[in-house]
N, C-alpha and C positions, 0 to 999 in steps of 0.2 A: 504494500500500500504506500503511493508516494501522495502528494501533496503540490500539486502546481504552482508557482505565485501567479497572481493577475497583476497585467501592467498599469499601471498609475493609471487613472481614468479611463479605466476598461471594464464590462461587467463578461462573465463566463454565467453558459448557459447551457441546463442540462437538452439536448434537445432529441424528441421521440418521435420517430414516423409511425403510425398506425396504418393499418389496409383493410379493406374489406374485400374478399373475392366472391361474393356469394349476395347473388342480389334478396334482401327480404322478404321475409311473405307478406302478403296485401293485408294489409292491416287502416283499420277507419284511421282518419287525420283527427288527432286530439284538440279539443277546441282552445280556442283564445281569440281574445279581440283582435290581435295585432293583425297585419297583414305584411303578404311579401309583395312589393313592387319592383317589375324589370327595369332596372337603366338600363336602356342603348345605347353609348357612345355616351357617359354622363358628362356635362361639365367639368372641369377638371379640378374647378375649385370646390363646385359642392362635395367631389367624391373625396376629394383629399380634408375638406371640413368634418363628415361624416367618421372617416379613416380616425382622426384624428379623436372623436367625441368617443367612439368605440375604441380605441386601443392606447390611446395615452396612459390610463390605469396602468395598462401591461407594458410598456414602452414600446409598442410598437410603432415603427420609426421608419421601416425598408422606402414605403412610396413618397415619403416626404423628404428622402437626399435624393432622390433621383431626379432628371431632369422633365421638365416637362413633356419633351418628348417623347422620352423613354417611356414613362409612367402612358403617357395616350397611346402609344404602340402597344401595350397592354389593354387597357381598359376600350380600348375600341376596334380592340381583333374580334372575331366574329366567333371567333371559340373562348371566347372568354363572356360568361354571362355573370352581372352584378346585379344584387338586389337587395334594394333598401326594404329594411323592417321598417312599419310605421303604424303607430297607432293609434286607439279610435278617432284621434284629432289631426291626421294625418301628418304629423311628425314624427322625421325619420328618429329612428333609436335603436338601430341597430341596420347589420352588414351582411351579408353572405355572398362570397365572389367561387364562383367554378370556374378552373381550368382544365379545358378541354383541350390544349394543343398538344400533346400527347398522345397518338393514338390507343384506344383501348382504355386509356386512363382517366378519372376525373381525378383533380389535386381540389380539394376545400381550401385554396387559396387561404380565404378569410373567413371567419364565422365568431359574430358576438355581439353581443347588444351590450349598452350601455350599463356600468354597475350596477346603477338605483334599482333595477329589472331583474340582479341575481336572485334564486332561491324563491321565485315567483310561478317555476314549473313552464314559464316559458320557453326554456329549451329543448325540452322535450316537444313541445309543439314545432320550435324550430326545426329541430334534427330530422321530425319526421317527415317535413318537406322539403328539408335537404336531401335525404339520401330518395326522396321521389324524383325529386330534382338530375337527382346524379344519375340514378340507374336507367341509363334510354339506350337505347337500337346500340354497339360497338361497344358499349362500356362493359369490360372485362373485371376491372378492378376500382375501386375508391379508398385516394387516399388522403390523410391529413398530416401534418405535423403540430406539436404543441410543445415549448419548453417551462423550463423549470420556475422561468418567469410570471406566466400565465397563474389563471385563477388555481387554487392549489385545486379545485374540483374538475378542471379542463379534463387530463386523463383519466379518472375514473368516469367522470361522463364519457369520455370517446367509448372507452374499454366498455359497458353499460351499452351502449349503442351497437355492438357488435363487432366494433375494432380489432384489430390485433395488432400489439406490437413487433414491429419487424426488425426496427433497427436504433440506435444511439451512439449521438455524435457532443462533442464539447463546441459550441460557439462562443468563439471573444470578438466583442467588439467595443468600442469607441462608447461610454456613457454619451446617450444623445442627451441628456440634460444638463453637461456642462457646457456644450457646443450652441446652446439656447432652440435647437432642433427640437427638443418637447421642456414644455415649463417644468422649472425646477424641485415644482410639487407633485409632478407626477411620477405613476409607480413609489407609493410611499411604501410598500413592501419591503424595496430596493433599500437601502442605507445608501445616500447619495455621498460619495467618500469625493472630498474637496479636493484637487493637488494643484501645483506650485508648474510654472514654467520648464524651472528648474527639474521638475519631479516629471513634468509632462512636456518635454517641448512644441508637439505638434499642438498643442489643446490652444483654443480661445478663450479669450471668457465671454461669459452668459451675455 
């Protein structure tokens, strides 16, 4: 048993692929108010506001360094379907992104609603029109990923869901909240550990 250090202004992160090779049995959609709406081609600022209302908690961070570009050559390939949860008052509050460029594959890109919504049995309403969602005509397999960062209920909900895990890997990367890429009060799970130029030289400050 060794012990890694993390680099000054870096978080490590346990991270889990799960799969499903086995499409469900047809089973009733459990009710809830909420609903799912298609984007097509969403704007790019509502999708990266949305992005950000849903996974800041968790620091999710990937589509908000990327260029604009890059992010709309995602979000408006035609094998890529997004869809905002929203509820009775049709405010969006939550996310679910499928990727389909993979043949055979669907990847759960993104999937999560807003905190305030944990523990509300909502996801089970989700999941069940996600993986309806996922299982069509080619799709051999579904898959997700979840680290150690995410809600601590993430993987037993997948695993619950029929998941299996396949595989884990260690990710280090750059604290996005010292680089001001997510506010400094998010992910308070995290210990947001300060450093020095000195200690960091590539870091900015906030």
């Amino acid at each position: 048993m060794s012990i890694q250090p993390v680099p000054p202004g870096h978080l490590a992160a346990v991270v889990t692929t799960l799969e499903m090779t086995q499409r469900p049995a047809p089973a009733p959609l459990p009710f809830s108010p909420l609903r799912l709406v298609r984007w097509k081609a969403p704007e790019l600022e509502k999708y990266r506001t949305l992005f950000r209302r849903v996974g800041a908690p968790w620091l999710w961070f990937s589509r908000l360094v990327m260029d604009d570009a890059a992010v709309r050559a995602i979000i408006e390939d035609p094998a890529v379907e997004i869809y905002a949860i929203t509820d009775p008052h049709g405010i969006e509050i939550g996310l679910l992104e499928l990727d389909f460029r993979t043949e055979g594959i669907c990847m759960i890109a993104f999937l999560g609603l807003v905190p305030q919504l944990a523990g509300q049995g909502h996801g089970v309403w989700l999941m069940a029109h996600t993986r309806m969602l996922a299982w069509r005509k080619g799709v051999e397999r579904v898959r997700v990923r979840t680290c150690s960062l995410d809600h601590p209920a993430a993987l037993p909900f997948y695993r619950k869901a029929d998941f299996v895990a396949t595989g884990r890997e260690i990710e280090t990367f750059a604290d996005p909240r010292l680089s001001g890429i997510l506010p400094r009060e998010a992910g308070a799970h995290i210990p947001l550990l300060e450093t020095s130029e000195k200690d960091n030289p590539g870091a900015r400050s906030p």
